[in-house]
N, C-alpha and C positions, 0 to 999 in steps of 0.2 A: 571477412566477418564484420559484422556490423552491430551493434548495442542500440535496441529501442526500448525506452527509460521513460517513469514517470520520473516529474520535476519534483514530487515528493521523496522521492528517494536519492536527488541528487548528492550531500552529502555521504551518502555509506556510500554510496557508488562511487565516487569519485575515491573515497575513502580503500576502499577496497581495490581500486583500479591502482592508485599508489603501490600498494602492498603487492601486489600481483605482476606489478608492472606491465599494465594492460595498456597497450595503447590504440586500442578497435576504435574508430568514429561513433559517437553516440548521438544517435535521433530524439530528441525530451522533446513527451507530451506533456502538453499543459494539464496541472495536474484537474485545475477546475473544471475539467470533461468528465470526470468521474460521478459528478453532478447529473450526468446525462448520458445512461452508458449509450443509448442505440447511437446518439454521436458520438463519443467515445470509439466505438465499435468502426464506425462508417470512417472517422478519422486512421483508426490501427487498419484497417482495410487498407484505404489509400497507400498507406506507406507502405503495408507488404507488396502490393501491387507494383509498386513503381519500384521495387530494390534490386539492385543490381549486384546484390551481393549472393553468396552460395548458403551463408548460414545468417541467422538473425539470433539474435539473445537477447529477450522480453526480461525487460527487469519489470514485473507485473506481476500482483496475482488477479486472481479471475474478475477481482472487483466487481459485483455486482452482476455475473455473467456477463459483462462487456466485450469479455474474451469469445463467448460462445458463438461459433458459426463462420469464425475468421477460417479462411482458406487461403492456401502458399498456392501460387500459378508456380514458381520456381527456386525459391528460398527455401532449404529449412529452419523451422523454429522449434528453439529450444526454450521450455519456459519451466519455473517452480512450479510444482502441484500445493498451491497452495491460495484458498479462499481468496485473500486480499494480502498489504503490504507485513502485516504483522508477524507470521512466522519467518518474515524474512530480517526480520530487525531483529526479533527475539530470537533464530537460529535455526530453527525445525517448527513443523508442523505438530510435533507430536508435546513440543515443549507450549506451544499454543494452546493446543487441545487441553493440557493439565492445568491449566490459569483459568479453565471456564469463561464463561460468556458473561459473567457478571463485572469483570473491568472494563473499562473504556482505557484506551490504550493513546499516548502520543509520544512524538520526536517531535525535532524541531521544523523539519518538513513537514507534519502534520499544521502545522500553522503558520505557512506561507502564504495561504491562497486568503483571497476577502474575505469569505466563509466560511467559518471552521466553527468548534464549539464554543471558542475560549472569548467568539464573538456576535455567538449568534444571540447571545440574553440583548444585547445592543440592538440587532436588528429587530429583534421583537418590543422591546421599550419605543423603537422609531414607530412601531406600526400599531401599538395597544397599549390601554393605560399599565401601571406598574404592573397592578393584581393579577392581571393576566399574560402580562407579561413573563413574572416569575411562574405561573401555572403553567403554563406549553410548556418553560423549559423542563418544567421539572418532571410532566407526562414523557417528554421527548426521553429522559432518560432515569425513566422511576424503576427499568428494570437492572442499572447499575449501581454496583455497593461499592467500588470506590477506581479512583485513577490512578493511572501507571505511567510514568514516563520511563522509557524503554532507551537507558545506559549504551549505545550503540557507540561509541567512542568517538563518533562524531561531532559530537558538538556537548553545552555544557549541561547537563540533566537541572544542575539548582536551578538555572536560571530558566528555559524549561517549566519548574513545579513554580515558579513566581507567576507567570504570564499565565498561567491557568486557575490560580489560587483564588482569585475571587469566585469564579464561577465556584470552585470547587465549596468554598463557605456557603455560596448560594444555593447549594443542593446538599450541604450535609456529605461529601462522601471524603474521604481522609485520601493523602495522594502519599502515594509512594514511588520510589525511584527502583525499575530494578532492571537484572542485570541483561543485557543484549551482547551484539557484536553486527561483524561483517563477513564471519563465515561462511553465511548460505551467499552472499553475493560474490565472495571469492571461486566459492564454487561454482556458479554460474559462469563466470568468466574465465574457468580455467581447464574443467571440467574434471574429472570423467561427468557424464549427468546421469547418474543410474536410475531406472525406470520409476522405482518411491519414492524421488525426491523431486524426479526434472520429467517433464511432458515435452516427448519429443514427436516432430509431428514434420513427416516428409514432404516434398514435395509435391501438389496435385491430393496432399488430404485437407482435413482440416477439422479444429475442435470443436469437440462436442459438448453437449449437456452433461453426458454421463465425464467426461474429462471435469466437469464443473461439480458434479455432484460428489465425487471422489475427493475435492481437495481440502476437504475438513470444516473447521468455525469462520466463520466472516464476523468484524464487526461492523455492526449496522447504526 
């Protein structure tokens, strides 16, 4: 058995690998592919291609449909049914679905990579004067009322709600800390994976759209 992991979720996962006392080899994709699923896609190919293992376990959600279209030659994969990494921080899908689509949601892997939000008013000041600068950002996200950093036991949430704060002044939206875990990633690594939680996908198949349209809210 084998573990392929975004680098965004390195934390719970390793977190939860502890707890579980999992010790499967893990594959981390860079999480800045996510930027670009059909690469993203072309990369997760590759590697189920090349596995010489019997089972694979996607610490993934569908992200973007980056998932959609991948095919096992020999592996099975086991993956969350779920949008992107959020019900997996917050525990379930269905505790996602009840938060709405109006937070923006972070961990502290959410701002690992160059690119995140907490730096993207930067990138936009490098490239337009202020006035327009703070204008994109605040189109880019005029349809959130306020941030969440997602309590996963991983790392330290205050410190977390600091590194996003300015942004957060900059748009008006109040940040709150709430509660998460590493349950849904214990479960993935340990299983059972029952059908409404875990997309199980044999050998010689492989996911679909309808697998993607099934796994709830994404945030965008």
């Amino acid at each position: 058995m084998v573990i392929i992991a975004c680098e965004t979720l390195r934390k719970e996962l390793e977190l939860a690998m502890a707890r579980t006392g999992c010790a499967y080899p893990v594959i981390w994709v860079e999480s800045g592919l996510h930027e670009f699923p059909e690469k993203l896609r072309a990369h997760l190919q590759k590697i189920i291609d090349d596995l010489e293992h019997d089972t694979a376990l996607l610490a993934f959600g569908f992200c973007g449909n980056s998932a959609v279209g991948l095919n096992t030659p020999r592996a099975r994969l086991v993956m969350p049914r779920a949008a992107d990494c959020i019900p997996l921080f917050l525990g379930s899908v269905e505790r996602r679905e009840r938060m709405g689509n109006t937070t923006y949601f972070f961990t502290e892997g959410y701002l690992q990579g160059e690119r995140n939000l907490a730096t993207e008013y930067g990138h936009y000041a490098e490239r337009y004067d202020p006035e327009t600068a703070v204008w994109l950002i605040r189109e880019m996200m005029k349809h959130y009322e306020r941030f969440a950093v997602i309590d996963t036991g991983a790392f330290d949430p205050a410190q977390v709600a600091g590194r996003i704060s300015a942004v957060a002044e900059l748009l008006e939206l109040p940040v709150e800390i709430v509660p998460g875990g590493v349950e849904f990633f214990c479960e993935l690594l340990s299983g059972p994976w029952p059908d409404e939680r875990f997309l199980t996908v044999e050998p010689g198949g492989s996911i679909t759209l309808e697998d993607s349209l099934n796994a709830g809210l994404s945030q965008v």
